[in-house]
C-alpha positions in Angstrom: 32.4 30.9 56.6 29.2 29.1 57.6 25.8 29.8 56.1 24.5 31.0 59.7 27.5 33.4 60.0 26.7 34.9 56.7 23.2 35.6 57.7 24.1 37.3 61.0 26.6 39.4 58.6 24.2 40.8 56.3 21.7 41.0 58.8 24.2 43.4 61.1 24.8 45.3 58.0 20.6 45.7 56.9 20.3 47.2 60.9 23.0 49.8 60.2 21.6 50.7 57.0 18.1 50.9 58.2 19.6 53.7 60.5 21.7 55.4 57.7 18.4 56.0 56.1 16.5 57.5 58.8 16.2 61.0 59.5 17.3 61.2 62.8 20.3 58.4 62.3 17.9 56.0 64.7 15.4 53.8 65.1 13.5 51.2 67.9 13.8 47.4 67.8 10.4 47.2 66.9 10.7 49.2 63.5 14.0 47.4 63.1 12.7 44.2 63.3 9.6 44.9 61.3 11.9 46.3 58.4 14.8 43.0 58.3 11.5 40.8 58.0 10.8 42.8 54.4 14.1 42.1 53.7 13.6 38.5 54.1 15.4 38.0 57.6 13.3 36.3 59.7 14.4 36.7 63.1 12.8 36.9 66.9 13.3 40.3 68.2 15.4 38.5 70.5 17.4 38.4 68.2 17.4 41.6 66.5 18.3 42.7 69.8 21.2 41.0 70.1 22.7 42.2 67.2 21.8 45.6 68.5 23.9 44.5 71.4 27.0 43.3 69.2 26.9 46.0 67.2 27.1 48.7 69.9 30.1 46.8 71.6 31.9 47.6 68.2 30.9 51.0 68.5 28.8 51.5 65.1 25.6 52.0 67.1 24.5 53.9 70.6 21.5 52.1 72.5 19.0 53.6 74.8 17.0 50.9 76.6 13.4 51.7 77.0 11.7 49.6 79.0 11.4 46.5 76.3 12.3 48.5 73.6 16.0 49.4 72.6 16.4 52.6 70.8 19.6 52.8 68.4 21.5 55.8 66.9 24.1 55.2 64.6 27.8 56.1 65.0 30.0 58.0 62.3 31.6 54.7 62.8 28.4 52.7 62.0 27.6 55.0 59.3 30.9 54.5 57.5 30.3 50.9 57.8 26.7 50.9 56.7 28.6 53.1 53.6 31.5 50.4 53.1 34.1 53.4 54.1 35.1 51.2 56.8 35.4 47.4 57.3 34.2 45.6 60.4 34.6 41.7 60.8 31.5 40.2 61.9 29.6 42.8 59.1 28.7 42.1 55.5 30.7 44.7 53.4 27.8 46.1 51.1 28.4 45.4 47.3 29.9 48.8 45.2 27.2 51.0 44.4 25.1 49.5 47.1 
């Protein structure tokens, strides 16, 4: 596996765990992006938006599109990946006791 695939893996797996931890299961792109950036991903929000896109066409995450801001809500799906209850290629499986 390249070193760029890795990154989009852990990155897809810090979004879904950013939305296991809220409240409300959900979060905008905005608060998503500012979050990954104090985990030491640097992306655009470009970016962080397209991951949003991948990771609702696996069905871990719902989007609402609000004008320029997406709006996610996590899936049971999402949240037993976020959980490493379930494995989805193309996300980091997070570390036991993580």
């Amino acid at each position: 596996m390249s070193y760029a695939e890795f990154l989009k893996e852990d990155q897809r797996l810090v979004i879904l765990r950013i939305l296991n931890e809220m409240p409300s299961y959900s979060s905008n792109s905005s608060i998503i992006y500012s979050v990954l950036e104090q985990y030491g991903h640097a992306l655009s929000r470009d970016q962080v938006k397209t991951h949003m896109q991948w990771l609702a066409e696996q069905g871990l995450i719902n989007i609402d599109i609000l004008g320029l801001v997406f709006v996610a809500h996590l899936t049971e799906r999402g949240a037993d990946v976020a959980t490493g209850k379930a494995i989805v290629p193309g996300v980091k499986r997070p570390a036991a006791g993580a």
